[in-house]
DOLUMNU-870117 format. One line per field, with one value per residue (C-alpha): x, y, z; residue number from 1. Coordinates in pm, 1 decimal, always signed. Layout:
px	c(X, ...)
py	c(Y, ...)
pz	c(Z, ...)
num	c(NUM, ...)
***
This chain:
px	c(-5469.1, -5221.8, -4919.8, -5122.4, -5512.7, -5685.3, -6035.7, -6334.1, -6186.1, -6364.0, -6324.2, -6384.4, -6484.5, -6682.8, -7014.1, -6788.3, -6665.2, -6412.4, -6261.1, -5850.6, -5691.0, -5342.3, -5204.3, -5486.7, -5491.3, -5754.9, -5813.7, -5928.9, -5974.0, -5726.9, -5774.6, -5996.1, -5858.4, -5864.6, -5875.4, -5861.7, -6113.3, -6462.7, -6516.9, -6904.1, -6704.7, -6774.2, -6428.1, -6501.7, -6345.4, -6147.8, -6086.5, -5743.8, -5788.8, -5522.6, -5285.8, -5004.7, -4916.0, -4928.5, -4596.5, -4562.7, -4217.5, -4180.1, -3884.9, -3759.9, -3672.2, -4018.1, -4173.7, -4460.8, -4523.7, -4246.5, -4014.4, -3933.1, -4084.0, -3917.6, -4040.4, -3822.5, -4124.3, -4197.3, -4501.2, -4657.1, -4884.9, -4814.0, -4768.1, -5116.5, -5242.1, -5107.7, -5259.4, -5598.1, -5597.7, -5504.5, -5777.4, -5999.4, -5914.5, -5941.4, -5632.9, -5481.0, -5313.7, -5100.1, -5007.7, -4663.6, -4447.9, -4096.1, -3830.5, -3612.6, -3368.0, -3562.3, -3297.4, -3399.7, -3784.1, -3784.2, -3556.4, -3709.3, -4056.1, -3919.2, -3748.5, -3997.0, -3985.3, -4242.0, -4576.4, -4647.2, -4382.7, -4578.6, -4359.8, -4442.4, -4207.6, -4230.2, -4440.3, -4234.2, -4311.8, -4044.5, -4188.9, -4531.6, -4405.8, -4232.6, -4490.0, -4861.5, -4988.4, -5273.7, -5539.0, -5383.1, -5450.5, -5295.0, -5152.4, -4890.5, -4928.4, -4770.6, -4870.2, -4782.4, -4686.3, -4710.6, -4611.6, -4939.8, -4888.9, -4851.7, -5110.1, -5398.5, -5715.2, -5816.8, -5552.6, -5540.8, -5172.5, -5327.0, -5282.4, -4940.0, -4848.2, -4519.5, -4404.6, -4102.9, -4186.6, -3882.1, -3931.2, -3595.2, -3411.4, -3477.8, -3709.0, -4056.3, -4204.4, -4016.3, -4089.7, -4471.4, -4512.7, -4367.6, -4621.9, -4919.4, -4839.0, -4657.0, -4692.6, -4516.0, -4185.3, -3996.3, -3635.2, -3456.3, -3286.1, -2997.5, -3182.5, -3534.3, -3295.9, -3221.8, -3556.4, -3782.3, -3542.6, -3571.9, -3979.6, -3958.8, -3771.4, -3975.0, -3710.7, -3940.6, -4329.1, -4408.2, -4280.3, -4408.8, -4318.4, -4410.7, -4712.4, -4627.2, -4273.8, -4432.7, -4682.1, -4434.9, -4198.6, -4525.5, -4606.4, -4218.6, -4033.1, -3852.5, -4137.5, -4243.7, -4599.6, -4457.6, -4688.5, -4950.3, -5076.3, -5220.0, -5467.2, -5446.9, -5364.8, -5183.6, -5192.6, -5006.9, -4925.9, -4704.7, -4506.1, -4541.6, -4609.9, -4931.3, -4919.4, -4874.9, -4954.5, -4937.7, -4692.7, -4661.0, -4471.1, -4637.2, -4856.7, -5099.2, -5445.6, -5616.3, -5381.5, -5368.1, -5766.9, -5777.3, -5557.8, -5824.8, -6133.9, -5941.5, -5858.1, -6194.0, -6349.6, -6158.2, -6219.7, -6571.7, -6629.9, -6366.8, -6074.5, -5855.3, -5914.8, -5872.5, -5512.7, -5445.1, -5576.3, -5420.9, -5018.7, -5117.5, -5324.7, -5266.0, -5334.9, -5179.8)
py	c(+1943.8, +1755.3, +1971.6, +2082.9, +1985.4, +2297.5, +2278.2, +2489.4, +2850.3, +3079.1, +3491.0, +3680.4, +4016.4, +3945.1, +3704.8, +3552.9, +3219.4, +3166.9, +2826.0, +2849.1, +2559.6, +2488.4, +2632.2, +2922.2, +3240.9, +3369.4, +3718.9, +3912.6, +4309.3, +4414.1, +4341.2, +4059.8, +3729.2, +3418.0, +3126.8, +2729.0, +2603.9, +2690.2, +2920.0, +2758.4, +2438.9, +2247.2, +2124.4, +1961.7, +2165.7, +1842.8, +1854.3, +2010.2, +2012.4, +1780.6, +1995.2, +2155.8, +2419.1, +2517.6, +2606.3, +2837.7, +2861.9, +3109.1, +3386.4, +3744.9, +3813.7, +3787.0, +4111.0, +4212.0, +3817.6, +3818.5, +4095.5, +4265.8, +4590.0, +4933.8, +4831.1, +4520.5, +4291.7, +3999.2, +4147.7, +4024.6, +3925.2, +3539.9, +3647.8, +3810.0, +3477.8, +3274.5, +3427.7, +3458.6, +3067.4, +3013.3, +3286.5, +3045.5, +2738.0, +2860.5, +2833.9, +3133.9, +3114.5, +2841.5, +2956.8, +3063.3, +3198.7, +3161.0, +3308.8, +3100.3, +3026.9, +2959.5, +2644.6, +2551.2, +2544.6, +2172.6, +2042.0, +2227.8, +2074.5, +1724.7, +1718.4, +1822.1, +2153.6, +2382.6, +2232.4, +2473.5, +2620.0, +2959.4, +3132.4, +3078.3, +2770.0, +2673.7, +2353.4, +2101.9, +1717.1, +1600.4, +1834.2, +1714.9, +1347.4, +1420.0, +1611.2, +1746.1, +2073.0, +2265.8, +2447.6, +2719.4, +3033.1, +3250.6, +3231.6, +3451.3, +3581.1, +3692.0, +4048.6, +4263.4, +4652.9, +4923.9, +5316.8, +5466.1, +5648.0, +5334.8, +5079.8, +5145.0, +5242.6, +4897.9, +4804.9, +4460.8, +4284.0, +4296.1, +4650.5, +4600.6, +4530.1, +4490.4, +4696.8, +4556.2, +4349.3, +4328.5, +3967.8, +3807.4, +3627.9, +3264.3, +3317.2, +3133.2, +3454.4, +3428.1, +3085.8, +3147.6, +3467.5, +3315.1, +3019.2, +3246.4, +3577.2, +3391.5, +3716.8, +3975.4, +4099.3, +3999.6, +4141.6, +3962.3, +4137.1, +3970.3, +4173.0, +4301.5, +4670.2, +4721.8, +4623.1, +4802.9, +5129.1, +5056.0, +5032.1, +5388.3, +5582.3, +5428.7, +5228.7, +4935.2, +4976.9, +4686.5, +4421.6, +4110.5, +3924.7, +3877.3, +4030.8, +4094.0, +4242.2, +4495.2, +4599.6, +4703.2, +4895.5, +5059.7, +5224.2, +5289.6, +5673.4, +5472.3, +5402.0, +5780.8, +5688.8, +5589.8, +5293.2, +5098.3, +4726.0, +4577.1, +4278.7, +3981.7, +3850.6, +3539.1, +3215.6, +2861.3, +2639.5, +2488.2, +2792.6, +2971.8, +2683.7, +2597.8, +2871.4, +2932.5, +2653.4, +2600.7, +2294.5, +2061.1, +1726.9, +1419.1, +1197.3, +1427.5, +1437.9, +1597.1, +1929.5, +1962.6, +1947.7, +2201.4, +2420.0, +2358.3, +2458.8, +2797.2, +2934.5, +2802.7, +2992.4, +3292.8, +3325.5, +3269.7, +3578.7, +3811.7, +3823.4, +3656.6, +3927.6, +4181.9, +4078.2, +4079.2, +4450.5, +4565.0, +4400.5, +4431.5, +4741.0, +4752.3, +4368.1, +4148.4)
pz	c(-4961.0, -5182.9, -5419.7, -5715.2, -5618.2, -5529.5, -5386.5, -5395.6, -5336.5, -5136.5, -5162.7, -4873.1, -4875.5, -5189.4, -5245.8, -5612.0, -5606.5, -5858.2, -5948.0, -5898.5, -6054.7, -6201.3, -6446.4, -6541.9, -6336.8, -6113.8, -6067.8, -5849.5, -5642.8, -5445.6, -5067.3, -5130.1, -4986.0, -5144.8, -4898.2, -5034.6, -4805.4, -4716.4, -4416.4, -4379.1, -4332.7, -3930.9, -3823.3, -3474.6, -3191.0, -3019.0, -2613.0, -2547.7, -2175.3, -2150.7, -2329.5, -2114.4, -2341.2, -2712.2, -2850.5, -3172.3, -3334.2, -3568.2, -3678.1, -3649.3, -4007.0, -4208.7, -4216.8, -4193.9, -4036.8, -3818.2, -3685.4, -3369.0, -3344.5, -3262.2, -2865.4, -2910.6, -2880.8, -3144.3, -3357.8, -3673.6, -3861.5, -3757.1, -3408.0, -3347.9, -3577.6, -3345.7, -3064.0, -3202.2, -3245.5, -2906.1, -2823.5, -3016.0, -2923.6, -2521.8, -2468.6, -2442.4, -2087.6, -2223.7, -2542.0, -2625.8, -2928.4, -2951.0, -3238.5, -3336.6, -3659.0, -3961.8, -3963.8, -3658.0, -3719.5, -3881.8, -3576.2, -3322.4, -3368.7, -3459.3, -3062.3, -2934.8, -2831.5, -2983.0, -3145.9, -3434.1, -3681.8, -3778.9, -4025.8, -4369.1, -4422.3, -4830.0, -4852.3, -5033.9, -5099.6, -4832.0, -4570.3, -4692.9, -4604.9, -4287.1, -4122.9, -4071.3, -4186.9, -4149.0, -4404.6, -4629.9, -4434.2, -4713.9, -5055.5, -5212.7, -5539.2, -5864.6, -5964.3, -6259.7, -6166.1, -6425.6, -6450.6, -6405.7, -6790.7, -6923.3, -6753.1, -7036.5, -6943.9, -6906.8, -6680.0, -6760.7, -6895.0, -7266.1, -7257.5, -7272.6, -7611.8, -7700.6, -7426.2, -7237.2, -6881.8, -6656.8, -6463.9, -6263.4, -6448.7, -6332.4, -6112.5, -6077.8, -6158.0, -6517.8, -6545.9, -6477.5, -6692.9, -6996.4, -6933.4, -6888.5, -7117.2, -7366.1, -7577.1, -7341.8, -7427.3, -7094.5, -7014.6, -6737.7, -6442.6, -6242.4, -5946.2, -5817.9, -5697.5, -6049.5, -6227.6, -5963.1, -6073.5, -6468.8, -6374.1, -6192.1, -6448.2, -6773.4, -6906.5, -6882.7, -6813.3, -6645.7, -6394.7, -6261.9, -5968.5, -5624.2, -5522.0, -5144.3, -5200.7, -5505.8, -5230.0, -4979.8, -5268.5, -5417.7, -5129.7, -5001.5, -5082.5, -5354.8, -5582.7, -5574.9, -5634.5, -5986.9, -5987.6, -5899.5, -5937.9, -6292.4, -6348.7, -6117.8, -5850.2, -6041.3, -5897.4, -5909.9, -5671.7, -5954.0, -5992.5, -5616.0, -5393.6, -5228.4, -4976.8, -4627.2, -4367.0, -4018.9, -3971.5, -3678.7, -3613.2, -3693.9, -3477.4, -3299.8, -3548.0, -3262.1, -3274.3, -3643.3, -3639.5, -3344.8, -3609.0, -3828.6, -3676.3, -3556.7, -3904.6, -4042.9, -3715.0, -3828.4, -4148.2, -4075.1, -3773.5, -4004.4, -3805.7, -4037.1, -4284.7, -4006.4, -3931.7, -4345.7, -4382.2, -4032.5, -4200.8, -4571.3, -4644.1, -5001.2, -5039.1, -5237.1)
num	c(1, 2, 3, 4, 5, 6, 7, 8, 9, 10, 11, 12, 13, 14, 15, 16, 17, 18, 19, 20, 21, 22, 23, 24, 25, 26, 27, 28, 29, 30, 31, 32, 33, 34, 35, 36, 37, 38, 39, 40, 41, 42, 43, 44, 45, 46, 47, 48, 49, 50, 51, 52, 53, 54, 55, 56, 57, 58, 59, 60, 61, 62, 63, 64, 65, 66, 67, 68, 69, 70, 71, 72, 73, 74, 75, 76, 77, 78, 79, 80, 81, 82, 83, 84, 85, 86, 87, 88, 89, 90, 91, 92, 93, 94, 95, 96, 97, 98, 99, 100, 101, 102, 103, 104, 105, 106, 107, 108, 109, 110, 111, 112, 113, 114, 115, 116, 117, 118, 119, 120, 121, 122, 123, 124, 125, 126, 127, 128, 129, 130, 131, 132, 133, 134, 135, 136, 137, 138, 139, 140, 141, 142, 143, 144, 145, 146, 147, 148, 149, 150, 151, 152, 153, 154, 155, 156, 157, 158, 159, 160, 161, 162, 163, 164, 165, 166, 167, 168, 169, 170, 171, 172, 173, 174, 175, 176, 177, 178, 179, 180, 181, 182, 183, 184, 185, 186, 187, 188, 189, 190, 191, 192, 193, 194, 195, 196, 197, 198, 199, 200, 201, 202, 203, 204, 205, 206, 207, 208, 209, 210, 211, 212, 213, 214, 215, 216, 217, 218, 219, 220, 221, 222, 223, 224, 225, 226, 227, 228, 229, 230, 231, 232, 233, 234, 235, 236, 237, 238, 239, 240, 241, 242, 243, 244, 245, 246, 247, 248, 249, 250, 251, 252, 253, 254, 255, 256, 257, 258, 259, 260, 261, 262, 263, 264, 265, 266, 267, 268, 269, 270, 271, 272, 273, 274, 275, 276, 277, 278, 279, 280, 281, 282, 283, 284)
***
């Protein structure tokens, strides 16, 4: 899928199919995952017998997608995706996943010595050029946060009135919000430390930003369960990128179809919503 074209979209965990095109914002529950491709979709399996191995590259320093667990063992959510898709593909017994830099990821694959870069790598329009990439398997979101006493009892963004929203100042996230709220009263904050601590003690009743780092604070000891999600999920691939991709040096159709069928394959039988609950349990 092309920068900016977005396809039919496809919810799991819920029978709606909502339309999620540039710039205007589709919402949706929490924990409900919003895929760009069709999980009834056939993708021919190709042959891989001829494969010797199937490399993953991917990094230590991407929670919850990549880190190394309190055993010392690479974990993730990427990890155990990776796996499944050699699971699915039947080729599990030569699968392998190796950390590396997030510098090295690009010059890694291009000699030659992994197949797959798994780790969430922004798509941009010289990477799109360079290289092949997979479906979207995921898509990150812009969220708005509230104080509980102050999210309305409709909990939607219109609720908010006049009331100050605390955004980074240039950030996409500011850039986006003044595009779709046009009306909020937004207050800029050099960084996310200092405006998640304005949200907690009510100097400002709302934030909004990215959707997967306000999950991880709402639920942390330093929110104290000040907060909670409100509206949304936001999307854009204008603002936020398209999304996360599995991305693979050029010249070999066969492996970025194989890619293909496994994440459509997935989606399908559930257990690409399985690994987002079992990393993200307050979705995104």
């Amino acid at each position: 899928m092309k920068p900016g074209v977005v396809s039919r979209c496809f919810l799991l965990l819920a029978a709606l199919v909502l339309c999620a095109g540039d710039p205007a914002p589709a919402a949706a529950a929490d924990n409900e995952i919003l895929y760009p491709f069709d999980p009834r979709e056939k993708v021919p399996k190709p042959d891989l017998r001829s494969v010797p191995r199937l490399r993953f590259l991917t990094t230590v320093d991407f929670p919850p997608f990549n880190f190394i667990d309190q055993s010392g063992k690479l974990s993730g959510f990427h990890v155990d995706l990776a796996r499944e898709i050699c699971t699915e593909l039947g080729v599990i017994e030569r699968c392998q996943i190796e950390a590396v830099p997030y510098a090295d990821l690009v010059n890694r694959l291009d000699k030659g010595e992994g197949e797959v870069a798994i780790a969430g790598a922004r798509i941009t329009p010289d990477l799109r050029a360079s290289h092949d990439f997979s479906r979207i398997y995921l898509r990150l979101p812009a969220r708005f946060a509230a104080r509980r006493a102050d999210a309305g009892p409709q909990r939607l963004p219109a609720d908010l009135g006049d009331k100050p929203v605390g955004v980074l100042t240039g950030s996409a996230h500011e850039a986006m919000a003044r595009v779709f709220f046009p009306t909020l009263s937004l207050i800029g904050f050099a960084d996310r430390p200092a405006m998640l601590a304005a949200l907690r003690k009510g100097e400002i009743k709302s934030v909004f930003g990215d959707a997967l780092q306000l999950s991880f604070w709402l639920e942390s000891n330093d929110a104290g369960n000040c907060c909670d999600f409100l509206g949304g999920p936001y999307y854009s691939s204008h603002f936020l990128g398209e999304g996360m991709a599995l991305m693979a040096a050029p010249g070999n159709p066969a492996l970025v179809q194989a890619l293909d069928h496994a994440l459509i394959a997935l989606a399908r039988n559930g257990r690409l919503a399985d690994l987002y609950l079992r990393y993200l349990p307050k979705g995104l």
